[in-house]
C-alpha positions in Angstrom: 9.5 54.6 32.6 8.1 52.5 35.2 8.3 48.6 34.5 5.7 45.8 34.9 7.3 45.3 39.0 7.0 49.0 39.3 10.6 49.8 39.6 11.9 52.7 36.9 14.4 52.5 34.7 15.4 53.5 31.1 13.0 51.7 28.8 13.7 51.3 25.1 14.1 49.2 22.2 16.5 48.9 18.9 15.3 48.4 15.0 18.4 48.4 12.4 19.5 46.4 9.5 21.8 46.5 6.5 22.0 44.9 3.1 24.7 44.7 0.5 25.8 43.1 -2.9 28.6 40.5 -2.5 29.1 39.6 -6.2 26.8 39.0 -9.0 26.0 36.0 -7.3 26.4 36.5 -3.6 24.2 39.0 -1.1 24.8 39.7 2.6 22.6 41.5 5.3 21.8 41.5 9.3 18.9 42.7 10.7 18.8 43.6 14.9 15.6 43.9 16.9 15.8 44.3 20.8 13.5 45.2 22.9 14.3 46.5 26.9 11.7 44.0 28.3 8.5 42.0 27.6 5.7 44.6 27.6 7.8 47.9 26.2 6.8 47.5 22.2 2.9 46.7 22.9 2.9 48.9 25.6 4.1 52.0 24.0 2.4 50.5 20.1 6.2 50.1 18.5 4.6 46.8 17.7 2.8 43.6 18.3 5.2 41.3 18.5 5.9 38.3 20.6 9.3 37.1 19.2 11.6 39.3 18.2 14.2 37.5 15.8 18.0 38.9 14.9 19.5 38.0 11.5 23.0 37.7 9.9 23.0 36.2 6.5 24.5 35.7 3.8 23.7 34.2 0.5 24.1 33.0 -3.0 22.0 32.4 -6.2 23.0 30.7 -9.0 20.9 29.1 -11.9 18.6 27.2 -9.9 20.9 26.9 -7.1 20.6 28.5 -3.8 22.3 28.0 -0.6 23.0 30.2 2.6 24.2 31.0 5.9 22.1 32.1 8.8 22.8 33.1 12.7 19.7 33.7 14.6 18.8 35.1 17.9 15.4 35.0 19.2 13.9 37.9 22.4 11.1 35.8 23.2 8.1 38.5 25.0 5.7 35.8 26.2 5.1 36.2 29.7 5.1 32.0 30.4 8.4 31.6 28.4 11.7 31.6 30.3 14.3 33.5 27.6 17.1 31.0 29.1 15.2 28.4 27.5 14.5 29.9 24.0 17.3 28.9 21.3 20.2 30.4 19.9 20.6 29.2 16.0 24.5 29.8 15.6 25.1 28.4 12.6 22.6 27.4 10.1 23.6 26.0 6.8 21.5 25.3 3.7 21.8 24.0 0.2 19.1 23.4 -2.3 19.8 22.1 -6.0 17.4 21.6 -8.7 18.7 20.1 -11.8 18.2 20.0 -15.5 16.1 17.9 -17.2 16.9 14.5 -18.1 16.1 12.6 -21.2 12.9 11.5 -20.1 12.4 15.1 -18.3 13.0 13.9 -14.8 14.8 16.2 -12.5 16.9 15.4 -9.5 16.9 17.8 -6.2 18.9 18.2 -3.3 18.0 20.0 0.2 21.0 19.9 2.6 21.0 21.5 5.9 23.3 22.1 8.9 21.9 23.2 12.3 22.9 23.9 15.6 21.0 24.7 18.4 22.2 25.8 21.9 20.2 27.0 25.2 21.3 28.1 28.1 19.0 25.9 30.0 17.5 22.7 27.9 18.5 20.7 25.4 21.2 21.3 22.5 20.9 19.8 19.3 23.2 19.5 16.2 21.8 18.6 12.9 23.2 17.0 9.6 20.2 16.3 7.1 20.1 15.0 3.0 17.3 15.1 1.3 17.7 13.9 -2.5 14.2 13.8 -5.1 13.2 13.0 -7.9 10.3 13.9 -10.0 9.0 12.8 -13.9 6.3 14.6 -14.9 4.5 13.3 -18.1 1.5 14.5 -19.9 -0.5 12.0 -22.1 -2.1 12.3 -24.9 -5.9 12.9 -23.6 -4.4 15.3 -21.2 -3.5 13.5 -18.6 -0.9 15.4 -16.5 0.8 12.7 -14.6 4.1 12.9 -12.1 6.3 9.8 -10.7 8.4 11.1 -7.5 10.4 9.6 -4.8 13.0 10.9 -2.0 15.3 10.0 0.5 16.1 11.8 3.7 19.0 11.0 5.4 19.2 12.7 8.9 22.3 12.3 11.5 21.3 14.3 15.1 23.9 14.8 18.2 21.4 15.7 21.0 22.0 16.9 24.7 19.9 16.4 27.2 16.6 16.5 25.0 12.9 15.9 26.7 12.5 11.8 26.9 8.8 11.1 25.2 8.1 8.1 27.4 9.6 10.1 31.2 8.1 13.2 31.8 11.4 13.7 34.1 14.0 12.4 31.9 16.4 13.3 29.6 18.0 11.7 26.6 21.6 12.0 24.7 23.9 10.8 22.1 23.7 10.4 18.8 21.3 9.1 16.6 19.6 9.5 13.4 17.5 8.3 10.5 16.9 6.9 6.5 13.5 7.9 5.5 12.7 6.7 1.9 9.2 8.0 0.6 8.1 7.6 -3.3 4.6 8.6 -4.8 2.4 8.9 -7.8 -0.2 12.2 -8.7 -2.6 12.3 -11.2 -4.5 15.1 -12.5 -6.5 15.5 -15.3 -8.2 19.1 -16.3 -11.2 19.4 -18.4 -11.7 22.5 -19.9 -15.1 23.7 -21.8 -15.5 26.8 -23.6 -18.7 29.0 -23.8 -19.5 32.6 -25.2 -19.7 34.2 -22.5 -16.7 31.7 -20.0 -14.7 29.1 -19.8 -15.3 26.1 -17.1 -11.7 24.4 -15.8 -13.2 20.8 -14.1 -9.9 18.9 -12.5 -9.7 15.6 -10.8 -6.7 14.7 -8.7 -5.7 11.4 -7.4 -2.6 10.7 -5.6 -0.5 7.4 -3.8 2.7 8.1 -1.3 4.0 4.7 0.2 6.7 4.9 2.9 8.0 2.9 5.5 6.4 3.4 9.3 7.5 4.9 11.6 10.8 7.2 11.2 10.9 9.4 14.6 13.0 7.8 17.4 12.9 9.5 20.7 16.5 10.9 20.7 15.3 13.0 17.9 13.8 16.4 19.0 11.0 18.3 17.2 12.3 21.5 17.3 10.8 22.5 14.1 7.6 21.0 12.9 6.0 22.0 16.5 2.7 23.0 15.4 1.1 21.3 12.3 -2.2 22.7 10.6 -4.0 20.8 8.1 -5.5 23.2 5.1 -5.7 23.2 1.6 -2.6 23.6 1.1 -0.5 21.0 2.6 -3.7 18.5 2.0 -1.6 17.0 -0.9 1.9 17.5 0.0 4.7 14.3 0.8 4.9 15.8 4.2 2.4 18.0 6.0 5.3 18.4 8.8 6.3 22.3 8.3 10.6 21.2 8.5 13.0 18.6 9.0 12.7 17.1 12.7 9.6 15.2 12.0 8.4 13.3 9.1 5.1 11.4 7.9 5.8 7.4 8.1 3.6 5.3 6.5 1.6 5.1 3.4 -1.7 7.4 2.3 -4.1 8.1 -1.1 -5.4 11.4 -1.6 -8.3 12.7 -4.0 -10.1 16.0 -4.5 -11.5 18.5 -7.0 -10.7 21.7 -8.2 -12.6 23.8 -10.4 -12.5 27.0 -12.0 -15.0 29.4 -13.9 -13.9 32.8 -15.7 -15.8 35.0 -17.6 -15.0 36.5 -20.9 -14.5 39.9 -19.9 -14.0 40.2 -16.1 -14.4 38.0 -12.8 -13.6 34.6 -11.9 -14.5 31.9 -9.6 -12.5 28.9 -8.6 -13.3 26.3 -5.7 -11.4 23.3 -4.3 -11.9 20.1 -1.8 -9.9 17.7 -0.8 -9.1 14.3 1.4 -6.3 11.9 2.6 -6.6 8.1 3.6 -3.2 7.5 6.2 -3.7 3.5 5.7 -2.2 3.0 9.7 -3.3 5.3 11.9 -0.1 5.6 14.7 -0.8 8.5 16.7 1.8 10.6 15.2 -0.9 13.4 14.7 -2.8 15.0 18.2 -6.3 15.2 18.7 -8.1 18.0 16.6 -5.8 17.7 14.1 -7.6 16.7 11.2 -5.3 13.7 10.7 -5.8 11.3 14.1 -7.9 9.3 11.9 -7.8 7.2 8.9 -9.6 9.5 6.9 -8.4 13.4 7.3 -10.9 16.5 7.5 -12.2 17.5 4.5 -10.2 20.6 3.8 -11.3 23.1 0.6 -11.6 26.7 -0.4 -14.0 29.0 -2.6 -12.5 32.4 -3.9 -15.2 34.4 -5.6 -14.4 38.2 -8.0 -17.2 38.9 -9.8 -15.9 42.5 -11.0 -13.2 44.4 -9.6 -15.5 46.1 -6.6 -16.0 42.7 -4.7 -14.3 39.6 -3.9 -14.6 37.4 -1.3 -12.5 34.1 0.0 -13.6 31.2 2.2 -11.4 28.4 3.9 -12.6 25.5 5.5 -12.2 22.4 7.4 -14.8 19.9 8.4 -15.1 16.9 10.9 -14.7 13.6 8.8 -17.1 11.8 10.5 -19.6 14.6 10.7 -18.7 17.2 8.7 -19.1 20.5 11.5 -17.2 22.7 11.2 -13.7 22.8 12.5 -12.5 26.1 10.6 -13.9 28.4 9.1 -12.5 31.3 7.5 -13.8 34.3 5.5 -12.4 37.5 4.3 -14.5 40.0 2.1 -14.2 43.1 0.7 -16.5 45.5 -1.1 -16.3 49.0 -3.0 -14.6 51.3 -5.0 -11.4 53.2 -3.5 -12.9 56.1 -2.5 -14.7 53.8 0.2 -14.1 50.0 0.3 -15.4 48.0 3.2 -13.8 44.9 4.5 -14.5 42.1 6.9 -13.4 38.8 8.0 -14.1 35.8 10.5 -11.9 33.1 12.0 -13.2 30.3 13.9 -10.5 27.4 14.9 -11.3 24.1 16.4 -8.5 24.2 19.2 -6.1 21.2 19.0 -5.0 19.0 22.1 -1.6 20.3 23.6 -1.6 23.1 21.1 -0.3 27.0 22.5 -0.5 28.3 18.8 -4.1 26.6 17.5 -6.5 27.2 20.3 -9.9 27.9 20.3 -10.4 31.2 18.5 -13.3 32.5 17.1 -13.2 36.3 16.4 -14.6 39.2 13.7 -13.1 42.4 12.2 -14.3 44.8 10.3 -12.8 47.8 8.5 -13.3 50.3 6.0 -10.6 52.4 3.5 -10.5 55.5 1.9 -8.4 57.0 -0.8 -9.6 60.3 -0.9 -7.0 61.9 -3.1 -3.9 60.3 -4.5 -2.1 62.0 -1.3 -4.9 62.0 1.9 -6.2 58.3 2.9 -8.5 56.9 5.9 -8.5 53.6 7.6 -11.3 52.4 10.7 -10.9 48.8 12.4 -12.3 47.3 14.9 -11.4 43.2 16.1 -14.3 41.6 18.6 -13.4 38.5 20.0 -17.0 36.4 19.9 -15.6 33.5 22.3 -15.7 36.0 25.4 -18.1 38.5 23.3 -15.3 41.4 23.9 -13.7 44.1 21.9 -9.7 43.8 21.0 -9.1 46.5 19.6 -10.5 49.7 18.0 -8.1 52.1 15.7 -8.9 55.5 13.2 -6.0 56.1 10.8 -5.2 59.5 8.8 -2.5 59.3 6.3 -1.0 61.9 4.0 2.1 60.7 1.4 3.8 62.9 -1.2 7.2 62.4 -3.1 8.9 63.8 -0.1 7.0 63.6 3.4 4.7 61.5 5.1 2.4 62.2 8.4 -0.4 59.7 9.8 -2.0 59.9 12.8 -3.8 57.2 14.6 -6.3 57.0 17.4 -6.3 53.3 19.0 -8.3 52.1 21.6 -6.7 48.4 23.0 -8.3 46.0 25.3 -5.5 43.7 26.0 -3.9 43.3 29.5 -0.9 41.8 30.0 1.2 42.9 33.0 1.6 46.7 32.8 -0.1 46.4 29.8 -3.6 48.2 30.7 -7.2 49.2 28.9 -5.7 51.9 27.2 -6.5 54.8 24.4 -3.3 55.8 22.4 -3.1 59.0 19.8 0.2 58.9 17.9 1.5 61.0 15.2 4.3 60.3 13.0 5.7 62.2 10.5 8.5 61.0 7.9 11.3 63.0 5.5 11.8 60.3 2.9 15.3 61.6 2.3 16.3 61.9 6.0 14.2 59.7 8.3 11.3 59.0 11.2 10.0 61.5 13.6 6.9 59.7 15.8 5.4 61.5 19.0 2.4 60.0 20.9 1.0 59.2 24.9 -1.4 57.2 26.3 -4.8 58.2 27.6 -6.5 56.6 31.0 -10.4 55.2 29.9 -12.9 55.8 32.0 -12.3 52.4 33.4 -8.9 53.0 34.6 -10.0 56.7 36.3 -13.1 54.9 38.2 -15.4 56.8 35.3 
């Protein structure tokens, strides 16, 4: 096969991975994925993958303890990303304890983790990080739910040659590390009312975390909290930082609402929105955010299932100051299984210095079909509305039994990425459940590709 420079060589790529029982309380396992080069998976529709990631493991389960040990090796397929810069994660330690109840029903946690990173070119990082809790949950009388927390994370770093924040050409090392103390109160209080026909769940929520400023010194690289995304999920949480290199300084309130509606045979409806107030606003968070200011976006979400043929979910996120839209998200799907339609729309606000929340704004559509218990249909199409420009276009035929499988697929794809053309792809596959994977398929020229 001919490679994106033109020259040919043997193209190709590796899927494997085993798992197996320890002891009762101990499991092991390594998953490989390799691909020859960049383009080979997309190109040939193995997959859409732009990281490939490599596994050994093992781990243990006890009570509610877990901990683990992890080596990982990432093929990164980007076309802008250098692999001699992408990290090898050999080893990776972790801990987590949860413990009984106290007299008062407090319980104490522990999250411990051990990390090392190493790159051939960039910077190497070791890690040593405590992270100890504490949580009393109480409910009052009225019914009242309330919850007293605090934490302490305790990180120690050795760093090599890590990106200086303040010298765009520099480059810092040593060791260094940090004591971040957070605590934090959470009130909720649900009101439920009872009908003939439903019942009506009404729920306030109040919150106060108080923590010192600060807590990020240069010499400690964000390795892992990169990309941050404010939704309803995180809205409320001690950290909205997805792991360990980066925490939250400083002290914040949070309110919203949640309410829920369900009917006395079939269908629900439930609905959220919520808000933070950061008391100092430091600049921790970038520009499009949702948390460079004071006051966060309002973040929320409305899930609606009438009866099992419909439901429908929307996610949003809107400008503090004047509430436009900064996300939107639906997803929707209608019908029995015999034919059940489905569509959904994204739009994203980009974020400043982002790569993975840019502008977006696109649409699918698809529709399903069990026709028997063995023969099923699938149609999508993906139309990106920023440029106004199909994705993708794809017709699926399945056919599953207790012993054999078969699809085939027709699959038109717009993206272009190095040899990576306009292209129309028919695949068949066909699977022996007891023995394995047989897959045969090619690629047809379009019209644009032939001068038609």
């Amino acid at each position: 096969a001919s490679t994106p420079d033109g020259d040919t060589q043997v193209r190709g790529h590796f899927n494997g991975g085993a798992k197996f029982d320890i002891s009762n309380t101990w499991r092991g396992g390594i998953k490989a994925s390799f691909a020859s080069d960049d383009t080979y998976l997309r190109r040939y529709h193995f997959g859409f993958d732009t990281v490939l990631t490599s596994r050994a493991f093992a781990e243990g389960f006890r009570g509610r303890t877990y901990a683990a040990a992890n080596a990982y090796h990432f093929q990164d397929l980007r076309s802008d990303v250098d692999q001699a810069t992408v990290p090898l994660a050999i080893p990776m330690f972790d801990y987590n304890f949860v413990g009984e109840p106290g007299r008062l029903g407090g319980r104490w946690s522990l999250d411990a983790n051990f990390l090392t990173l190493t790159r051939d070119v960039g910077a190497d990082t070791r890690r040593l990080s405590f992270k100890t809790g504490w949580r009393l949950p109480h409910t009052s009388r009225t019914g009242e739910l309330y919850s007293f927390f605090g934490s302490l994370q305790t990180d120690a770093y050795w760093v090599h040659e890590t990106q200086d924040p303040d010298n765009a050409s520099g480059t810092l090392s040593g060791i260094t590390g940090r004591i971040f103390p957070q605590i934090g109160f959470d009130w909720r209080f649900p009101l439920v009312w009872r009908g003939r026909q439903s019942s009506t769940v009404i729920e306030p929520i109040a919150g106060i975390i108080v923590g010192p400023n600060g807590g990020n010194p240069d010499k400690i690289p964000n390795e892992d909290s990169l990309d941050f995304e404010l939704d309803d999920t995180n809205i409320f949480a001690a950290t909205r930082f997805t792991g360990i290199d980066k925490v939250e300084g400083g002290s914040r309130a949070y309110y919203g609402l949640r309410g829920s509606l369900y009917g006395s045979q079939s269908g629900y409806a439930t609905a959220f929105i919520g808000q933070s107030y950061r008391f100092r606003s430091d600049g921790l968070f970038a520009e499009g955010s949702g948390l460079e200011n004071n006051f966060s976006d309002l973040v929320g979400r409305v899930k609606l299932v009438p009866q099992k043929y419909f439901q429908m979910l929307y996610r949003f996120r809107l400008n503090n100051k004047s509430l436009n839209p900064r996300r939107n998200e639906i997803i929707a799907s209608a019908g029995p299984s015999f034919l059940r339609l489905g569509t959904s729309y994204l739009f994203i606000e980009g974020q400043e210095a982002s790569d993975a929340f840019p502008d977006r704004e696109e649409l699918s559509l698809t529709a399903t079909s069990r026709i028997t218990d063995n023969w099923s249909m699938r149609a999508s199409t993906l139309r990106d509305l920023q440029t106004g420009k199909d994705r993708n276009h794809s017709f699926e035929v399945n056919y599953s039994d207790d012993c054999f499988e078969f699809s085939g697929s027709f699959a038109r794809s717009f993206t272009q990425d190095r040899d990576i053309k306009v292209t129309d792809t028919i695949f068949f596959k066909i699977k022996l459940k007891t023995l394995g994977t047989v897959g045969a398929g090619g690629a047809v020229k379009t019209p644009e590709q032939t001068g038609g």
